[in-house]
Each structure stands twice: as C-alpha cells, then as structure tokens.
N, C-alpha and C positions, 0 to 999 in steps of 0.2 A: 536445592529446591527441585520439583519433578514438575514437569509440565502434563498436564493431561488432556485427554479428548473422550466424554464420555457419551457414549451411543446408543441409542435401542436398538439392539441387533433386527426388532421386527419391521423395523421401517425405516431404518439407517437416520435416521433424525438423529442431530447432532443435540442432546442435551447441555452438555456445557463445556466450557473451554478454560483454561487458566494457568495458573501455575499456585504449587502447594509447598508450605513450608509445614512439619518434616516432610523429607521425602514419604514419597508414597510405595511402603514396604510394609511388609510384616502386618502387626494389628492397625497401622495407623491406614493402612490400605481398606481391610476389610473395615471397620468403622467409616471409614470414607465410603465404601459402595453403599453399605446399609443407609447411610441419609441419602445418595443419591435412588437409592431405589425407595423410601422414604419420599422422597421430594416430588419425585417423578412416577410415586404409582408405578411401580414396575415390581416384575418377581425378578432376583437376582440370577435367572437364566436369563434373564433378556436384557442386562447390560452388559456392555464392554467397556472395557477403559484401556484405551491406548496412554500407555504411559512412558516418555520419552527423557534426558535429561535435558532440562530446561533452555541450556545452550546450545544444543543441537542444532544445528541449519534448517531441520526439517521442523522443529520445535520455532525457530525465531520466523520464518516463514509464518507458520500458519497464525501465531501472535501477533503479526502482522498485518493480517485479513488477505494471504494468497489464498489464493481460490485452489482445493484437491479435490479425489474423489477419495475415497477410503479404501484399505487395500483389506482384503477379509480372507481368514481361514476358510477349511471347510463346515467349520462350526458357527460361521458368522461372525466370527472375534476381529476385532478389527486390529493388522499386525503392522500398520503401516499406512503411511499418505503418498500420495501417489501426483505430485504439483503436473501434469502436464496439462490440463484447463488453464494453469498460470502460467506456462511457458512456454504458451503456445498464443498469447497473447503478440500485440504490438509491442513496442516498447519505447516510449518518448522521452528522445533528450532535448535537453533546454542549456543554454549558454548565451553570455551576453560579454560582450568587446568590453566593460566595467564594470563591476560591481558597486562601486561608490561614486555618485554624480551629485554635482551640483542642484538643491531644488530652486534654479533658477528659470524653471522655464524654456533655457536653451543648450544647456551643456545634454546631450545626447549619448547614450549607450545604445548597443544595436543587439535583439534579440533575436537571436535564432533557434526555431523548434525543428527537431528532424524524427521523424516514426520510421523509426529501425524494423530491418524484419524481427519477428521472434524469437529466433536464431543468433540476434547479433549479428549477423554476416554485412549487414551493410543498411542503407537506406532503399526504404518500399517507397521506391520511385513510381508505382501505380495509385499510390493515394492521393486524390483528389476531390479534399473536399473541405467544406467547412466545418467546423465545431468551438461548441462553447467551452475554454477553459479555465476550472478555477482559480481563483489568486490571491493573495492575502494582499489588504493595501492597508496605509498608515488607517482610514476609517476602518476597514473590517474586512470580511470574504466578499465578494463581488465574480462575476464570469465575463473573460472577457470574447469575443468571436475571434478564433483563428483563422483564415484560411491557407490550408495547405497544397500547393502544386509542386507534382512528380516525389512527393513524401514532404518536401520544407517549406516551411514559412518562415517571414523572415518582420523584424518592426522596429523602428528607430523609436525609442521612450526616451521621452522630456518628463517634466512635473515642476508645478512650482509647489508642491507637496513634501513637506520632509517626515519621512519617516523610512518603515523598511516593506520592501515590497517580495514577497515570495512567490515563485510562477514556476509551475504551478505546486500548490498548495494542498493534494494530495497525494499517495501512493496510486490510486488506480483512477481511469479515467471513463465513467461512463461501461465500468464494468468491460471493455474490450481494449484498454490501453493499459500497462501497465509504467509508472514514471519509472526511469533509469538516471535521471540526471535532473535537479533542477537547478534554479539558480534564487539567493536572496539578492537583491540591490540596495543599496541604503543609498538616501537622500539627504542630503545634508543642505545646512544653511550654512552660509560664509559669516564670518564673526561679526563682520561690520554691519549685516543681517538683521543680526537678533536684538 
C-alpha cells in the first residue's frame, strides 16, 4: 500500500491524507490525480502528491496526526515532511507503581507524570503549572487537573470503580505536549465482591 499527501501547490493546503491499495504507480497514479483534481477543482499543475511507502517512519508519523511542515522543490512539489513542529514539542510520560488495583476503595497505585524536554535529555524542571488531562475511565473520557511542579506531578488513585482506566488517553496534549508513555490501570473486584 502507498501512503500519500496530497497538496495544492497554490496555497500548500493539505487536501487529503491516507493510504492506497494498489500502490500508487503507473496508471493507478494518474487516475488517482485526475479524481483528486476532480474533487478538489484544481488543474493538475497545481497538485502534488507526496507519495511514501506506507511503513515509513515518516508515513506512520503523520498517520498519526504529528504535526510537519512540508518540504518543496523548486517547482512547489512537495518531496518530503519536515516533523520538527513535532519534535520540538514537550513530551509526557506517565507511570504508575500498579497497574492492576483492587476497586476497593483503598488498595492505591501512585501516578507519576514528568514533561520531558523535546530532546528527551531529561525533565523540564521549569514547568510549573496546571493543566487539564485527558483520560478514559470505566464511564467514558473525562479531564482530569494536573498540577505540575519543576516538570512532575505526582497522585496516589484509589476507586471503588472496576474497570480500565487510561491516562492519558491521547497522543498530543493541548496541541504543545506530545505523549511518550502512558499507562492503562485496571480495576478489579475481588471474587467474593461480585
């Protein structure tokens, strides 16, 4: 399968994204542009299609929703993605002392979030602040308030709730964090419980 990115060279607007079975060669290419320029009103000097194979790091990236810029010829063709908008982000990890706790109320796991520099090199011990992060709980998505001092926060979670809990529950946060690590918990009830 070919992964593509198709663009209007006039205003770099990103038309559409995806991936194609057959690859995108020969006639199945050109009939591929013709509906995109079809679809999109465009004359075929004014699209480009970056065409990468599907697996590509640079391909599973942007499938992803990492944030690029586009890298262009001098003809406007787009010959490449360019991640550094995304890697020049934060980057949050998340870890908790169990992953599987008692939903009784009192058996406790401890969660710990740390915003790594961009780099990876370590913890951005300058951040200090609060934010709301997503989270999937046994009811649905919910946000819960962090706060962060010298980059970590830290929270002991109980529940008398069984299910499975994910924290946090996207890849990007708020558009300036990117996640590196989360963690699922599952809640259980003890047999004589149920």
């Amino acid at each position: 399968m070919s992964f593509f990115l198709a663009v209007n060279k006039t205003n770099d607007e990103r038309l559409e994204i995806g991936v194609r079975q057959p690859d995108l060669i020969g006639i199945v290419l050109d009939e591929f542009r013709t509906a995109l320029c079809k679809n999109h009103k465009l004359k075929d000097e004014e699209l480009s299609i970056l065409i990468l194979n599907e697996e590509s790091k640079d391909a599973q990236e942007a499938l992803n929703g990492a944030e690029y810029n586009l890298i262009k010829d001098e003809s406007g063709n787009v010959i490449g993605l360019d991640f550094t908008p995304e890697t020049s982000k934060w980057i949050l990890k998340v870890n908790a002392t169990k992953l599987t706790i008692l939903a009784d109320g009192q058996d406790v796991t401890t969660i710990t979030m740390e915003v790594w520099k961009p780099d990876d090199s370590g913890i951005a011990t300058g951040i200090n602040v609060s934010r709301d992060v997503p989270i999937i709980t046994p009811d649905g998505p919910r946000k819960v308030r962090v706060t962060f001092n010298k980059g970590t926060a830290s929270r002991d979670f109980v529940t008398k709730k069984a299910g499975l809990w994910i924290i946090p529950n996207s890849r990007r946060i708020n558009g300036a964090v990117r996640v590196g690590e989360s963690v699922s918990i599952e809640s259980i009830q003890r047999f004589e419980d149920l």
